[in-house]
C-alpha positions in Angstrom: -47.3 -4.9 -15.2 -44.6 -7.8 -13.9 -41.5 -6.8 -12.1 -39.6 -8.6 -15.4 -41.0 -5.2 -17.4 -39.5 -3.1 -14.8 -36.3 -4.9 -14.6 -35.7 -4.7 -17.6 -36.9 -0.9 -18.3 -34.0 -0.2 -16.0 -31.6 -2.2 -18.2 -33.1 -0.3 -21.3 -32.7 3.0 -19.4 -29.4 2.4 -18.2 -27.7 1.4 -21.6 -29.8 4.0 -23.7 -28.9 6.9 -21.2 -25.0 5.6 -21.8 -25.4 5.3 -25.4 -26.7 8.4 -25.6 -24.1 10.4 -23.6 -21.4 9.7 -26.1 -23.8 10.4 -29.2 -23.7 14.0 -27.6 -19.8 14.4 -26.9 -18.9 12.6 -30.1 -21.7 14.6 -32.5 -22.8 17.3 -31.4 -25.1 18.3 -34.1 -28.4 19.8 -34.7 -29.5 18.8 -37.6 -28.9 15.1 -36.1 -31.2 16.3 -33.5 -33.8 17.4 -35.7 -33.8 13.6 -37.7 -33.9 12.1 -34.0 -37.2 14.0 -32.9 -38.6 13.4 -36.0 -37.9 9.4 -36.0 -39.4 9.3 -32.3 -42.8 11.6 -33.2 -43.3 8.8 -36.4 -42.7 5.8 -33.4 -45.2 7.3 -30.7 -48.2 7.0 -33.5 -51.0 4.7 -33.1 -50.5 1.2 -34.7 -52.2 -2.3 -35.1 -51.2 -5.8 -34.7 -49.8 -7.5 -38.3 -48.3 -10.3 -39.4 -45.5 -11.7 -41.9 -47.9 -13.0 -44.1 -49.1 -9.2 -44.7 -46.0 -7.7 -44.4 -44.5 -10.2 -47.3 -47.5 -9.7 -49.2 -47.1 -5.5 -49.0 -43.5 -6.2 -49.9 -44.0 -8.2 -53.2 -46.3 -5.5 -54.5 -43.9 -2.9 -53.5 -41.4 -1.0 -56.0 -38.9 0.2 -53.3 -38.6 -1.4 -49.7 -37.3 0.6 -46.9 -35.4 -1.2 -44.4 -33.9 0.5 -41.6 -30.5 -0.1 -40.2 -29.2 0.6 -36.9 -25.5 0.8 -37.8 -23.8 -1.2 -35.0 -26.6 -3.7 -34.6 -26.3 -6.9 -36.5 -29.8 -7.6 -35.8 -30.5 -4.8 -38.5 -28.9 -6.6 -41.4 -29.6 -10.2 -40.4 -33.3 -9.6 -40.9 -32.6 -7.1 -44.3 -30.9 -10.5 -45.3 -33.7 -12.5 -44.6 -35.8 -10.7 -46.8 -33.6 -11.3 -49.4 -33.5 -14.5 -49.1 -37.4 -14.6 -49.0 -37.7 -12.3 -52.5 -34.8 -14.0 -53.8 -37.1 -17.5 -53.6 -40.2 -16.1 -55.0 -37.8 -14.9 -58.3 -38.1 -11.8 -57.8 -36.0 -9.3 -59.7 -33.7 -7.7 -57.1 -31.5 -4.8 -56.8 -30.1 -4.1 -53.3 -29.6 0.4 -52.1 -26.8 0.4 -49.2 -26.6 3.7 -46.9 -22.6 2.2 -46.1 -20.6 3.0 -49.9 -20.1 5.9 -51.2 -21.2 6.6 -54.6 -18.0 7.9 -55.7 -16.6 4.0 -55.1 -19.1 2.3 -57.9 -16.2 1.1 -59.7 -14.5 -0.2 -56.6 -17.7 -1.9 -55.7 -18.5 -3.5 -59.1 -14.7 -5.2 -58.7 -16.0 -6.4 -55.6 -19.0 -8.2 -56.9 -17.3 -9.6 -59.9 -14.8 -11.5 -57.7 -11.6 -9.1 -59.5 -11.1 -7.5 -56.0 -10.5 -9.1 -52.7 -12.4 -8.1 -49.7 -9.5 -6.4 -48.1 -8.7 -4.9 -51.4 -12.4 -3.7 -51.8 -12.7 -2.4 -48.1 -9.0 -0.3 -48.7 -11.1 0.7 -52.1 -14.2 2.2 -50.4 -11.5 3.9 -47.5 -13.8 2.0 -45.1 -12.6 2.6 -42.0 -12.8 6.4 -42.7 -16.3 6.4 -44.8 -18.1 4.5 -42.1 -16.2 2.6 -39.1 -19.5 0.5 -38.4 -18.4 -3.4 -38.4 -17.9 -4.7 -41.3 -18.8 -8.5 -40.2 -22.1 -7.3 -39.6 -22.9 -6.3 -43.5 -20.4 -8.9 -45.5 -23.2 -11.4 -45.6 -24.8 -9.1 -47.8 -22.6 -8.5 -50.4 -21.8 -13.0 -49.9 -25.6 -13.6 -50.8 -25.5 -11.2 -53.7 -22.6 -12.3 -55.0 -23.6 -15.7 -55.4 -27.3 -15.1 -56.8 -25.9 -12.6 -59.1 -27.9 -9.1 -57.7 -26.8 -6.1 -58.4 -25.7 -4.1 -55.1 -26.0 -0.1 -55.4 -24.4 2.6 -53.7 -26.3 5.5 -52.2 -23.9 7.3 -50.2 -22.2 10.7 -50.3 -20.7 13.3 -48.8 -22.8 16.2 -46.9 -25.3 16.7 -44.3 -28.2 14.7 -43.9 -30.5 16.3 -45.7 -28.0 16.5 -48.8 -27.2 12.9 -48.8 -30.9 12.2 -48.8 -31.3 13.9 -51.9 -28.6 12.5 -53.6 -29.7 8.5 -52.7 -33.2 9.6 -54.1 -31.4 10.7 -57.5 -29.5 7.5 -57.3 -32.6 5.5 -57.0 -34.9 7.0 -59.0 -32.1 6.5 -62.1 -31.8 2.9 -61.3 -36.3 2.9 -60.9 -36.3 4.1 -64.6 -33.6 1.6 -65.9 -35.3 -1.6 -64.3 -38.7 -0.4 -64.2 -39.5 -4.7 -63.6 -37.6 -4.6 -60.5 -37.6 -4.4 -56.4 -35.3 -2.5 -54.8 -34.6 -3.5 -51.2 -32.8 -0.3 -49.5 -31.0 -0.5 -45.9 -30.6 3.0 -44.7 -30.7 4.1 -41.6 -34.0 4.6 -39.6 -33.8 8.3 -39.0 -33.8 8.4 -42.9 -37.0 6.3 -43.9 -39.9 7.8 -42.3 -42.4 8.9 -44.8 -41.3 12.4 -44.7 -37.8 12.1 -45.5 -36.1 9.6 -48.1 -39.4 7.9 -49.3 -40.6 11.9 -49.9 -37.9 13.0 -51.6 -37.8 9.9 -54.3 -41.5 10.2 -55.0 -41.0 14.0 -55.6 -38.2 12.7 -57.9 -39.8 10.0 -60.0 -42.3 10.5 -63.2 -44.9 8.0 -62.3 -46.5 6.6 -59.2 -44.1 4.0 -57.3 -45.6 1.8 -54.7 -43.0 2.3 -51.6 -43.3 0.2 -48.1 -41.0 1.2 -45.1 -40.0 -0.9 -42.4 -38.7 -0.3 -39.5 -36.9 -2.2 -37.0 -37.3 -2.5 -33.0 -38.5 1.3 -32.3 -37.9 1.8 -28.8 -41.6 3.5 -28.1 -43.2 0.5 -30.0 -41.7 -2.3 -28.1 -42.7 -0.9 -24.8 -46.2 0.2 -25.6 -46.7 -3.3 -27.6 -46.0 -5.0 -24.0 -48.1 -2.7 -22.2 -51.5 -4.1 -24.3 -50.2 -7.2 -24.3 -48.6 -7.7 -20.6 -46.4 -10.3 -22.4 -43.1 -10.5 -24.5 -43.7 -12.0 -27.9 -39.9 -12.9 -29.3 -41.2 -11.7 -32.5 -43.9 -9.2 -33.9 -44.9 -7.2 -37.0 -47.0 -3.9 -36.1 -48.8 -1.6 -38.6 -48.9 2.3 -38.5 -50.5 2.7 -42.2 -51.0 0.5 -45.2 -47.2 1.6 -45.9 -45.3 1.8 -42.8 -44.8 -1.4 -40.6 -42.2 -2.0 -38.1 -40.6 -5.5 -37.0 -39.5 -6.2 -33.6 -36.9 -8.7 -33.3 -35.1 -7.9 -30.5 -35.4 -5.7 -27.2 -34.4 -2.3 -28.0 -31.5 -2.4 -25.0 -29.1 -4.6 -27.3 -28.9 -2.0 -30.4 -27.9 1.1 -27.6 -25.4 -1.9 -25.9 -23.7 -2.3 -29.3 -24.0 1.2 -29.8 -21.9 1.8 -26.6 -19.1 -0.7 -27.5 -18.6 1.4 -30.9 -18.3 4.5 -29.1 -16.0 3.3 -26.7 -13.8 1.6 -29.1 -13.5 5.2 -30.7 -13.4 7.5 -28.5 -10.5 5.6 -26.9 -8.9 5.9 -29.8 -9.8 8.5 -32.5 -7.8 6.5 -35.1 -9.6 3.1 -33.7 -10.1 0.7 -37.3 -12.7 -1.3 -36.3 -12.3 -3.3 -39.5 -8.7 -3.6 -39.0 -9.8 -4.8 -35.3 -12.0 -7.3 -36.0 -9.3 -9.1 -38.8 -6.8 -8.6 -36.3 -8.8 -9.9 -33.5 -11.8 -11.3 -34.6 -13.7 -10.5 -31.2 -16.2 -7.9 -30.2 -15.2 -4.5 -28.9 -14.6 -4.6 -25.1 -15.9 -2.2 -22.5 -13.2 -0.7 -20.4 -14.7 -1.4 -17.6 -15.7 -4.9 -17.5 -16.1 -5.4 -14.6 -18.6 -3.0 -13.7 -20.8 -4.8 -16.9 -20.3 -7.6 -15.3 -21.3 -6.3 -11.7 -24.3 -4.5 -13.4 -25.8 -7.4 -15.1 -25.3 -10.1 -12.2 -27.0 -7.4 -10.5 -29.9 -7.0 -12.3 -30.7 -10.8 -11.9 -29.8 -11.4 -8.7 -32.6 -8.3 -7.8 -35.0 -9.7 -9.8 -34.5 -13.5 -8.7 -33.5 -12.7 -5.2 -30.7 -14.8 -5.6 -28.1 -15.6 -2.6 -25.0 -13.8 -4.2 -22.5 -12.0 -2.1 -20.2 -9.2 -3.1 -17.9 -10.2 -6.0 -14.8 -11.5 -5.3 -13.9 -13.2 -8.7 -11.2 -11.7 -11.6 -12.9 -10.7 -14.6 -10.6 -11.7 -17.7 -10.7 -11.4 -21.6 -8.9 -12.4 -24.3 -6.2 -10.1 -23.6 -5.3 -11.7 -21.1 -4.7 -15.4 -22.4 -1.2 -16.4 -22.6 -1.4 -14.8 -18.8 -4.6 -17.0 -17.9 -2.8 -20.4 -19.8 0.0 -19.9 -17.8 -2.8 -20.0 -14.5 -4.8 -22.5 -15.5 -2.0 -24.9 -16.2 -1.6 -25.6 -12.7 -5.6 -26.6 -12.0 -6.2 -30.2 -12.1 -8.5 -30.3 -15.1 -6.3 -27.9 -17.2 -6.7 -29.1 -20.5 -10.4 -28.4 -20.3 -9.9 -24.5 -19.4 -7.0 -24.1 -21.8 -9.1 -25.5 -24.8 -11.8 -23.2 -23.5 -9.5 -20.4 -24.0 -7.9 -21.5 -26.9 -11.4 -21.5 -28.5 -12.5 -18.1 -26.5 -15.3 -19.2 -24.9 -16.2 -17.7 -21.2 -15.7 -20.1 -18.4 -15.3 -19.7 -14.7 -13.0 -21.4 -12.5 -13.9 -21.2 -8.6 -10.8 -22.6 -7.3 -9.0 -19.8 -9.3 -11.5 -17.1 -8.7 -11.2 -16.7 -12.3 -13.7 -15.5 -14.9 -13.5 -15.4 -18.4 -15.5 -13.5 -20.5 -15.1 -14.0 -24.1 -17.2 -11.0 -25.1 -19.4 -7.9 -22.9 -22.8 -8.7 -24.5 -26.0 -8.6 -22.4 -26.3 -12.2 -23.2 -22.5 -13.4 -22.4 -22.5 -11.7 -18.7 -25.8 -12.8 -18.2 -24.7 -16.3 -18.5 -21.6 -16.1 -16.4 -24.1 -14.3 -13.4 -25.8 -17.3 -14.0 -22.5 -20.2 -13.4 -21.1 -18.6 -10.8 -25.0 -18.4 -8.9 -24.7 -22.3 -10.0 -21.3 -23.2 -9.2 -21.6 -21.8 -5.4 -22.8 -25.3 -5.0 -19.9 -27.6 -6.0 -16.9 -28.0 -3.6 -14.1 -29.4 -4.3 -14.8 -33.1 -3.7 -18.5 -32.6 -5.8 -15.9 -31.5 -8.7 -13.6 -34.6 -8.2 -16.4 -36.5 -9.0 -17.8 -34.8 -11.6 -14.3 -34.8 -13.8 -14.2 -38.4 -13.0 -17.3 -39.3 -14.4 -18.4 -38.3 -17.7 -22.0 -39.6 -17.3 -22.4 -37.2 -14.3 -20.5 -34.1 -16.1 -22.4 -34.2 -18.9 -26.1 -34.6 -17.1 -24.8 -31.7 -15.2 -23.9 -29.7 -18.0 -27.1 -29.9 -19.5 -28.9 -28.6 -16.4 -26.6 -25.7 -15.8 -27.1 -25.0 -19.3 -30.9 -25.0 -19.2 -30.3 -22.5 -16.5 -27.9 -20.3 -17.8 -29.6 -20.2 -21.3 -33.2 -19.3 -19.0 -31.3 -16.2 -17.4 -29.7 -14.7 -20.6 -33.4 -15.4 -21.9 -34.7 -13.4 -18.6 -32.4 -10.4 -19.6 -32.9 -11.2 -23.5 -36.4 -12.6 -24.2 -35.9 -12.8 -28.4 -32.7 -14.9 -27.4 -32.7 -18.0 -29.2 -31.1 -21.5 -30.0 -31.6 -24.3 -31.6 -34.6 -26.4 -31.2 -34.7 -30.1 -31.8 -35.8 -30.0 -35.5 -32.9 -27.7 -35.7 -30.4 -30.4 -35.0 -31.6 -32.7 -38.6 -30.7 -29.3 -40.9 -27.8 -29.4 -43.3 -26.4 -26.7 -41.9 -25.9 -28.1 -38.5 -23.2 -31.0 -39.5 -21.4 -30.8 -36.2 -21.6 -34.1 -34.7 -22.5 -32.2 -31.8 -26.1 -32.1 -33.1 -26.3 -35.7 -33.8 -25.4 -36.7 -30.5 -27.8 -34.0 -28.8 -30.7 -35.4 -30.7 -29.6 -39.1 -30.9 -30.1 -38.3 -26.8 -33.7 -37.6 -27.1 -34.3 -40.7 -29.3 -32.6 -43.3 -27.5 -33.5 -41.9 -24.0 -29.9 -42.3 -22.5 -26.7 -40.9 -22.7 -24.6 -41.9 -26.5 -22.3 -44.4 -25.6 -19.7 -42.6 -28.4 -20.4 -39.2 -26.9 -18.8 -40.7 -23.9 -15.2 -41.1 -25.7 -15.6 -37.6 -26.4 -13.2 -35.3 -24.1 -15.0 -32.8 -21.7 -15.3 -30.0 -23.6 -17.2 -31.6 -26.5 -19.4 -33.5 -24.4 -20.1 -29.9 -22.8 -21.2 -28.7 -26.5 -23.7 -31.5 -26.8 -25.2 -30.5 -22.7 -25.6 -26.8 -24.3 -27.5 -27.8 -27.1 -29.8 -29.6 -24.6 -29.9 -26.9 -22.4 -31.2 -24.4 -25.2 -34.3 -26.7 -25.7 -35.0 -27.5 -21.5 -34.5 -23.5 -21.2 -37.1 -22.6 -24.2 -39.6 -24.8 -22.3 -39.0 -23.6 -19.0 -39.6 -19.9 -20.2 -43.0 -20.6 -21.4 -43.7 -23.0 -18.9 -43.4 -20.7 -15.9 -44.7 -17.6 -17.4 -41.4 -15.7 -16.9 -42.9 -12.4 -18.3 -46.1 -12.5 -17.2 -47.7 -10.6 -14.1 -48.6 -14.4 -13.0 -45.1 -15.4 -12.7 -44.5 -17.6 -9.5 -40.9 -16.5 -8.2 -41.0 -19.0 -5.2 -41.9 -22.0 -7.3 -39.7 -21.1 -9.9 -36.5 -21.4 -7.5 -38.2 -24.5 -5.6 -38.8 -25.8 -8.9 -36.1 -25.3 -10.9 -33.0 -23.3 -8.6 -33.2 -25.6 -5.5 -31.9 -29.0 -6.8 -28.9 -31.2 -5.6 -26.1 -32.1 -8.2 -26.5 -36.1 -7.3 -26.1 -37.9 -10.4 -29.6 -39.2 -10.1 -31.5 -35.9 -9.9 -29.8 -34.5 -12.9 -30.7 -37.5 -14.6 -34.2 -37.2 -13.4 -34.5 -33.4 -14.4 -32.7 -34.3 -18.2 -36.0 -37.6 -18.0 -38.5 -34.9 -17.2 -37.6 -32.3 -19.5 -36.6 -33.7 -22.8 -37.7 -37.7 -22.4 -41.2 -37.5 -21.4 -42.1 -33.8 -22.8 -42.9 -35.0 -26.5 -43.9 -31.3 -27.4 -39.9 -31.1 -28.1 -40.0 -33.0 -30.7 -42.1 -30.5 -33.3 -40.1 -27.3 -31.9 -37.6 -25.4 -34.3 -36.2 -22.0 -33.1 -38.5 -19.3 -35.2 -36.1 -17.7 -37.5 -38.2 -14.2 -38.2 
């Protein structure tokens, strides 16, 4: 197997093994144990290769679906969401079983969904930040999708042990099964919960006649691994089969649901009365480690091992949010100001080598992997290089694109389901942004938008990192990143290795996304 499986087995092994030392000082608890073994003997089972096409076609036939949640991973409900958007389509008649409400709070929750209570009001209705303190952002799309189509949302939740709340969702749904005998219900509860054995038992036990029930997991640690193993490759997306019944999805690499896991803890165990709802309306950013820097230090590491990158010891300030009215009053002396201050205006990470400043908007995988990335890139402009860049906006934004084909390739490297848009992506009525228009007006026309060059710096950046999400999907699967037949030397000859002249970004921007037609019949792969 590659070095890139080994790399990032010790990322995996790293965030699981922190994760997992606050799940034991913050629970403590057998019977949590016991659900844990369980859930891992049901994921080290033999299973088969599938597909969405079966998996959509088990699911339309199916009574009750099983989807399983990983409560601080927002990877869990996106895809819970996409299936309801794909039942939703065919007409089918939907109810929806959440884990998160309490049964008790039925009233407070039909309020919700019939527009007479607000959101805060609802969330102060449920006691929220006491019944389950998982972030909120990551399951309001839900309750948004139902609302507007009109399906009916169900609380399973109560109070007890495991075991007890099991039984009590299975009498919940098997009373809502008799009343709309026509109907699907689409249930996100949380993995330990599903396997055949536990939930999906107790409900059959429960119900009069035969129900047809399907189970699906999500990104089972033992199945990811094992799936690369046969296949000595990363697919960004795969459906597996253990029985006619039981299929599991694999969406994401399993290190990002223990690294969200870790933020959660360490927002509470920093503060027992920590409201992460109240947080994240306050706020409206992530939770932060407290120690960023050593996040930061761990991830540039990481890829610098793995590339055999020229990187000293740190010697940069690592900075968030916190910090900003601090940082303003910096950055207000550096001679492109306006561009970092709009940067932190808007939060978004940025480093500044004359400052020996970084800013990290948020400690995800993906964000630290791309500042490892800049300030591996920026090593390489001086002072006069960035003169020259600033003064000419043709040259800033050619550069912009190839640093962000780079720094999009390592956060892939670290990340391979990481995704952005594709070029069919930019046309979609969702993406409005002029942004989009400019990035694939670019591609057409073969030469730099002569209104993108009125923009100011930072928008012409967003255009560049568009650009850079397609060059960096192409040089992924181009050089076989994740294969045992990747090339390391070439790849940094190739790609690492080039001078900042005008004319070879303009060549690499000609090579990459003017002459590769392929681009044009690429859309970023949604499931």
């Amino acid at each position: 197997m590659s070095s890139f499986y080994e790399h990032h087995k010790k990322i995996f092994e790293f965030m699981k093994s922190k994760a997992l030392s606050y799940e034991t000082e913050v629970d403590g608890n057998s019977l949590l144990k016991d659900f844990e073994e369980n859930l891992y003997n049901h994921s080290v089972r033999d299973f088969t290769s599938s597909s969405l096409e079966e998996l959509f076609n088990k699911i339309a036939e199916s009574q009750v679906i099983y989807v399983g949640d990983f409560h601080t991973f927002d990877q869990s409900v996106k895809n819970l969401i996409r299936f309801m958007k794909v039942l939703h389509k065919k007409e089918t008649d939907l109810l929806i079983g959440l884990e998160m409400i309490n049964y008790d709070h039925h009233e407070v929750l039909e309020g919700f969904m019939d527009s007479v209570l607000t959101e805060r009001e609802f969330l102060e209705g449920i006691n929220y930040s006491e019944s389950w303190r998982f972030p909120w952002s990551h399951y309001k799309e839900i309750f948004k999708f139902a609302k507007h189509n009109k399906i009916k949302v169900i609380p399973l939740n109560s109070n007890g042990d495991l075991e007890s709340r099991e039984l009590f969702a299975a009498q919940i749904l098997e009373a809502e099964i008799k009343k709309n005998s026509e109907s699907s219900v689409l249930v996100l509860f949380g993995e330990m919960h599903i396997t055949p054995n536990k939930l999906p038992k107790k409900l059959k036990q429960k119900c009069e006649k035969e129900i047809n029930q399907t189970i699906i997991y999500q990104s089972l640690d033992e199945v990811y691994w094992n799936s690369i193993l046969e296949k000595d490759k990363i697919d960004d997306f795969q459906v597996v089969k253990f029985t006619d019944d039981e299929y599991c999805m694999i969406s994401s690499p399993p290190w990002m649901k223990y690294e969200s896991l870790c933020y959660w803890y360490e927002g509470l165990i920093s503060d027992p009365e920590f409201d992460i709802h109240e947080y994240l309306i306050t706020n409206g950013y992530k939770i932060f480690s407290e120690d960023p820097a050593d996040s930061y230090v761990e991830t540039r590491n990481i890829l610098r091992n793995f590339l055999e990158l020229e990187l000293g010891e740190i010697d940069f300030t690592i900075y968030d949010h916190q910090k900003s009215t601090y940082l303003k009053q910096r950055m207000s002396t550096e001679l492109f100001h306006k561009y970092y201050i709009q940067h932190l205006e808007l939060n978004k990470s940025f480093i500044s080598y004359d400052k020996k400043i970084i800013y990290c908007s948020n400690y995800s995988v993906n964000e630290l992997a791309a500042l490892a990335s800049k300030e591996y890139l920026f090593t390489k402009i001086n002072h006069h290089l960035k003169q020259e860049i600033f003064g000419d906006k043709e040259h800033f934004f050619l550069l912009k694109a190839y640093i962000y084909s780079i720094t999009n390739l390592f956060v892939k490297i670290l990340n391979p389901f990481f995704k952005t848009d594709l070029y069919l992506d930019f046309s979609k009525e969702v993406n409005k942004d002029k942004k989009y228009k400019f990035a694939k007006e670019f591609i057409d026309i073969k030469k730099i938008p002569s209104d993108l060059l009125n923009s100011n710096y930072f928008e012409i950046e967003a255009v560049a990192k568009l650009l850079g999400g397609i060059v960096a999907f192409n040089i992924y699967e181009e050089s076989k990143i994740d294969s045992a037949s990747f090339n390391l030397a070439k790849f940094k000859k190739k790609f690492l290795n080039i001078a900042y002249s005008k004319k070879e970004m303009l060549d690499f921007s000609r090579h990459y996304l003017f002459e590769n037609d392929a681009i044009k019949d690429q859309e970023k792969r949604i499931f």
